[in-house]
Structure formats: structure tokens, C-alpha cells
C-alpha positions, 0 to 999 in steps of 0.5 A, a space after each residue: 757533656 764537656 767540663 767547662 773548665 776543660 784545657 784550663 789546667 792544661 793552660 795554667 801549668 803551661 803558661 805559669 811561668 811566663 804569668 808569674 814572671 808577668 805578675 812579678 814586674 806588675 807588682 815588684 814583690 813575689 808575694 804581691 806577684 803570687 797573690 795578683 797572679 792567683 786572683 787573676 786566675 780566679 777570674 779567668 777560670 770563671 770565665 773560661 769557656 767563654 775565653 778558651 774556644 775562640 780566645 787568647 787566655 794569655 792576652 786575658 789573663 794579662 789584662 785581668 792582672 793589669 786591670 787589678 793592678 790598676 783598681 790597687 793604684 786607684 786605691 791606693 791600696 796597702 798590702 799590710 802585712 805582720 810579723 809570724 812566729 811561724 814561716 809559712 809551709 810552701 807547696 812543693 813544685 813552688 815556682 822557684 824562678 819567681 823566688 830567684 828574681 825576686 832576690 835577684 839585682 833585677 828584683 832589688 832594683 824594680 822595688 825602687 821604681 813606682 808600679 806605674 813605671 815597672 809597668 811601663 817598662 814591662 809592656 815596652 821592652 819585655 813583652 816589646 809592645 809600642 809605645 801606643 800599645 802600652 798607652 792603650 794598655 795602661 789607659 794614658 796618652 803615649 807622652 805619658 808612657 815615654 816619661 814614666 819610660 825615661 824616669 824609670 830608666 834614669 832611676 834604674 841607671 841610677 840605682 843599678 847601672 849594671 843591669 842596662 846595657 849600651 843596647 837597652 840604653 840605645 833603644 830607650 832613648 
């Protein structure tokens, strides 16, 4: 009898990483980033042998964390959050890259952009999809993805010109 669950561990340390860091640019904060990436998760685990055999866990798991990014922009959502006495304890192992990034001038620059554009610039130049491919992905037409792609670079150059090198700068334009 196999486990219906079987390489799903397997596949989430190995690919936890690159999830995270995927989850990062979704959302702009290591918290939201951790909890998006955690419910995706959840979703995919649950769907997992119908997934895995055939499948491509990555290309799920990232459209899982796109769909609930997209349900949150629709709602509108706010994450409330409080104030503690207490810190909370965190697992050893946590993933210490996602922490980095998040303090990091990168970090502190996507918290000015809005999700829709962080977005955008992920599927473009990080994982270097085309514009009709992120247009697909984010479900808008291809003019929207090159304006959010130009108002997120102009607001980027604005605020952390650092980060964008005469090629990125180039390629974007």
C-alpha cells in the first residue's frame, strides 16, 4: 500500500527554499510570505497523488500561492496584527535566507510597490516568463502587465535606484 503522501517531504525541503523566496516577492513581508507559503502547502498536500506521479509540484504549488494572493487583492484583505509581550519562539532550521531578504534593501524596497507589481516583476524577470505568460498567470491582458512592469520599475528607480543595474534597466524598457 503506498503512502499518498509518498515524495511529498522529499519535495518540500527540497524546493522550500526557492517556494519561500517565491512567497516573498508574492507578498512583501516574511510573515505573509510564511503563512502564504504554509496554506499552499496544505493545499497541495492534499492534493498530492493526483499531482506528483504525472505532475509538476513546482508549477502547483506556485499557482496555488498566486490564486490565494489573488482571493486576498479581490478581498482586500488585512492582515491585522498586535502587539505581544512575548516573541514568538522559532523552529530551529528556520529558513534564515527569507529573514536576510526580508531586512535586505530588496525587502525594503518591494514593501513600496503594490502586490499586483511585485507580482508582476517576479513572473517577468525573476522567474523570466513573457509578458503573455505572466498576462495568463496573473489573469490581465499583456498592456497591463507592461504598465504595472513600468510603474513598478519607475517607483523602484525612485526609491532604491541602487538595486537596478544599467541591464535590468535595458531590458525593462
Amino acid at each position: 500500500m503506498t503512502d499518498r503522501y509518498d515524495g511529498f517531504r522529499e519535495f518540500f525541503a527540497a524546493r522550500r527554499s526557492d517556494l519561500s523566496r517565491t512567497a516573498f516577492f508574492l507578498t512583501g513581508n516574511d510573515n505573509a510570505a510564511e503563512d502564504l507559503l504554509q496554506e499552499a502547502m496544505v493545499k497541495t498536500a492534499a492534493k498530492w497523488h493526483r499531482i506528483h506521479p504525472d505532475g509538476n509540484p513546482d508549477a502547483y504549488v506556485r499557482q496555488v500561492m498566486l490564486n490565494l494572493v489573488r482571493s486576498r487583492w479581490r478581498r482586500r484583505q488585512k492582515i491585522s496584527e498586535y502587539a505581544t509581550d512575548e516573541v514568538p519562539e522559532r523552529q530551529s532550521g528556520h529558513d534564515i535566507e527569507s529573514a536576510v531578504v526580508a531586512k535586505s534593501a530588496l525587502g525594503r524596497a518591494l514593501q513600496t510597490l503594490t502586490a499586483r507589481q511585485r507580482a508582476t516583476l517576479y513572473f517577468r524577470y525573476y522567474e523570466d516568463l513573457s509578458e503573455a505568460e505572466t498576462a495568463r498567470l496573473l489573469g490581465c491582458s499583456t498592456g497591463t502587465v507592461k504598465s504595472q512592469s513600468h510603474a513598478a520599475l519607475a517607483k523602484l528607480r525612485e526609491t532604491a535606484p541602487h538595486l537596478l543595474t544599467a541591464e535590468s534597466v535595458e531590458v525593462a524598457e
